[in-house]
LUMSE-908131 format. One record per residue (C-alpha): chain; residue number from 1; residue in three letters; x, y, z. Coordinates in steps of 0.25 Angstrom, whole numbers, plus 5000, padded with zeros to 4 digits. Layout:
LUMSE-908131
["A",NUM,"ALA",[X,Y,Z]],
...
This chain:
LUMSE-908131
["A",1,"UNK",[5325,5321,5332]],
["A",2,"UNK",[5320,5333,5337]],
["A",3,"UNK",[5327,5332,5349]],
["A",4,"UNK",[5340,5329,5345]],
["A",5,"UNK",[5341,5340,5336]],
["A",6,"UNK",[5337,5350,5349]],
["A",7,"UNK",[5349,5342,5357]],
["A",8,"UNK",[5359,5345,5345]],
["A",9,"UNK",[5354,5358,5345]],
["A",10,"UNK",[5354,5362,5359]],
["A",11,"UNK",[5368,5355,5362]],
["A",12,"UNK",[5371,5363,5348]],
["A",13,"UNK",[5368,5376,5356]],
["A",14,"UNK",[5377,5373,5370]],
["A",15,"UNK",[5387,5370,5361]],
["A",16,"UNK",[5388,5384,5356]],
["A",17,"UNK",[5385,5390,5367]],
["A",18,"UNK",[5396,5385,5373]],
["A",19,"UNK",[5407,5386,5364]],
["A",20,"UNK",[5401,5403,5363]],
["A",21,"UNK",[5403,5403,5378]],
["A",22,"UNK",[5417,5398,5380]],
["A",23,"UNK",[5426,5406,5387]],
["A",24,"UNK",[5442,5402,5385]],
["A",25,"UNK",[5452,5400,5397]],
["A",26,"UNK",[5464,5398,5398]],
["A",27,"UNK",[5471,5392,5411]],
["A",28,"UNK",[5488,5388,5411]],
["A",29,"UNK",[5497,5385,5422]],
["A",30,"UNK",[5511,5383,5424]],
["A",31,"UNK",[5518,5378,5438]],
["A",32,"UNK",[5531,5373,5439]],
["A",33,"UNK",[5538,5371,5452]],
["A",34,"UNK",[5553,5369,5452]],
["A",35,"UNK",[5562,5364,5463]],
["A",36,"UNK",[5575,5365,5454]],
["A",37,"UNK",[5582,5377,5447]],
["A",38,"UNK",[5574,5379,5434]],
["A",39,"UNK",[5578,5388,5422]],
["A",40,"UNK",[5568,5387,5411]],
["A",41,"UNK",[5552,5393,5405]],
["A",42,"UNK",[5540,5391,5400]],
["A",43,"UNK",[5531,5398,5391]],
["A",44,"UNK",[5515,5396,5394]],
["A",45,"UNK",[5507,5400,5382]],
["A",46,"UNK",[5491,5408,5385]],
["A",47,"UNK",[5484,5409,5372]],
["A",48,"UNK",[5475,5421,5373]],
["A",49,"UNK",[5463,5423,5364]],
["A",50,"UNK",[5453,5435,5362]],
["A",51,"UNK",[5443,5428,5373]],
["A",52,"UNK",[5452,5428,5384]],
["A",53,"UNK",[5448,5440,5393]],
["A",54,"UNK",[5460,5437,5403]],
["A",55,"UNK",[5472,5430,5408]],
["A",56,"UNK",[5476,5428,5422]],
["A",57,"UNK",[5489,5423,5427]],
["A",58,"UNK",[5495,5419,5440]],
["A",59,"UNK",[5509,5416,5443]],
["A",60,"UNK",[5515,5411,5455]],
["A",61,"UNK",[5529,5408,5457]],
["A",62,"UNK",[5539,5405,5469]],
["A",63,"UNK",[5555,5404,5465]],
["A",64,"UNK",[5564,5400,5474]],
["A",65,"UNK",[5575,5402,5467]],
["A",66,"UNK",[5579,5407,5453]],
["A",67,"UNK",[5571,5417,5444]],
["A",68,"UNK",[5556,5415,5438]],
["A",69,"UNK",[5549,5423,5427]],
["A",70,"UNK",[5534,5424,5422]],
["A",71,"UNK",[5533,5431,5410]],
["A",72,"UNK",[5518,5433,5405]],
["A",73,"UNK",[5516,5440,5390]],
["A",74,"UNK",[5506,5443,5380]],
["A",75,"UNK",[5505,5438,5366]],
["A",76,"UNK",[5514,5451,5362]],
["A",77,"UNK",[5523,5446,5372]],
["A",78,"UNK",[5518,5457,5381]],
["A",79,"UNK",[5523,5455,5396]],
["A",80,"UNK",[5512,5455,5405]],
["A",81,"UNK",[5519,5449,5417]],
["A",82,"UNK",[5534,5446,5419]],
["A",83,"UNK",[5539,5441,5434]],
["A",84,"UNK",[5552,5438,5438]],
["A",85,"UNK",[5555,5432,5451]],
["A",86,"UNK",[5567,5425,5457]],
["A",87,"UNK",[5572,5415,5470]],
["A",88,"UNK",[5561,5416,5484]],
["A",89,"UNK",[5551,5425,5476]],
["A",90,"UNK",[5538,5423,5472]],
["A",91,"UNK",[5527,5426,5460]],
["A",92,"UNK",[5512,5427,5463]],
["A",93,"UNK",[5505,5435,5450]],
["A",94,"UNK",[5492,5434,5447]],
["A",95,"UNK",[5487,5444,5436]],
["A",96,"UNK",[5476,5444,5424]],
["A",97,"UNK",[5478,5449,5411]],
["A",98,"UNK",[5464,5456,5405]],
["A",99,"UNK",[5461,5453,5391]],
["A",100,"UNK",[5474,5448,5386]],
["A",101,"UNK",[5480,5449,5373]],
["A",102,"UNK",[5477,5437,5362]],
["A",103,"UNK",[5487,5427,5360]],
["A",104,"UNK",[5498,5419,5367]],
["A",105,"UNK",[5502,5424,5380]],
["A",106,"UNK",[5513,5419,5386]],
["A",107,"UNK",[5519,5416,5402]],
["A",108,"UNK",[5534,5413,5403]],
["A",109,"UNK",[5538,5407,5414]],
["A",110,"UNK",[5555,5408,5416]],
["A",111,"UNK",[5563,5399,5427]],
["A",112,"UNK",[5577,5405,5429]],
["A",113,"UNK",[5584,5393,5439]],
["A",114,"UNK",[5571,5395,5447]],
["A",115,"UNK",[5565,5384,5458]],
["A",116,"UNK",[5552,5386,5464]],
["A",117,"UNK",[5538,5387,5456]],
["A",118,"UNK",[5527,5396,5448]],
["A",119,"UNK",[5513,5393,5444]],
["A",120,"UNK",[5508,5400,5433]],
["A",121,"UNK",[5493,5400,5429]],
["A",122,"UNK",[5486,5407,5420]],
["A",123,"UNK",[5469,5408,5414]],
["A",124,"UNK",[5465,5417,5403]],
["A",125,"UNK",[5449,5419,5402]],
């Protein structure tokens, strides 16, 4: 009986001790290739909370033709990054935002009769 009280116990204590220890990350992608004209846009959602100490993104696009936007804002709809680039240009950013504001942050990605491809990636820790 002894024992099996010790085992509750210790197990009891790892199981606390872990959940004290957690650490919270968040990690997104979004790719899309596209061989034909596209017009449309997507809305990627980050939810931020008060533990997170940063969030780093990089964005990589390739357009061949056409026009594509990146639009990157905070929970006040503050822009933090907004990029434009249109046909045989290309997108490399890669940036990290220190202590970011609490709530939903959010990265619009916008296709104007565009073909050629983007990845965008994210991690908050």
């Amino acid at each position: 009986m002894k024992k099996v009280i010790s085992v509750i116990f210790l197990v009891l204590i790892i199981i606390i001790l872990s959940v004290g220890c957690s650490s919270t990350n968040i990690n997104g992608e979004t790719h899309r290739s596209f061989e034909k004209k596209r017009t449309d846009s997507s809305v990627h959602k980050i939810q931020i909370d008060k533990n997170i100490k940063y969030i780093k993104f990089d964005l990589q696009a390739k357009i061949d033709e056409g026009i594509f936007k990146v639009i990157i804002e905070d929970p006040s709809n503050k822009e933090y990054l907004s990029k434009k680039i249109g046909m045989d240009e290309k997108l490399n950013e890669d940036f990290k935002i220190q202590r970011p504001k609490k709530g939903d942050w959010k990265i619009t990605l916008i296709l104007d009769k565009a073909i050629g491809e983007y990845r965008c990636s994210w991690k908050a820790q």
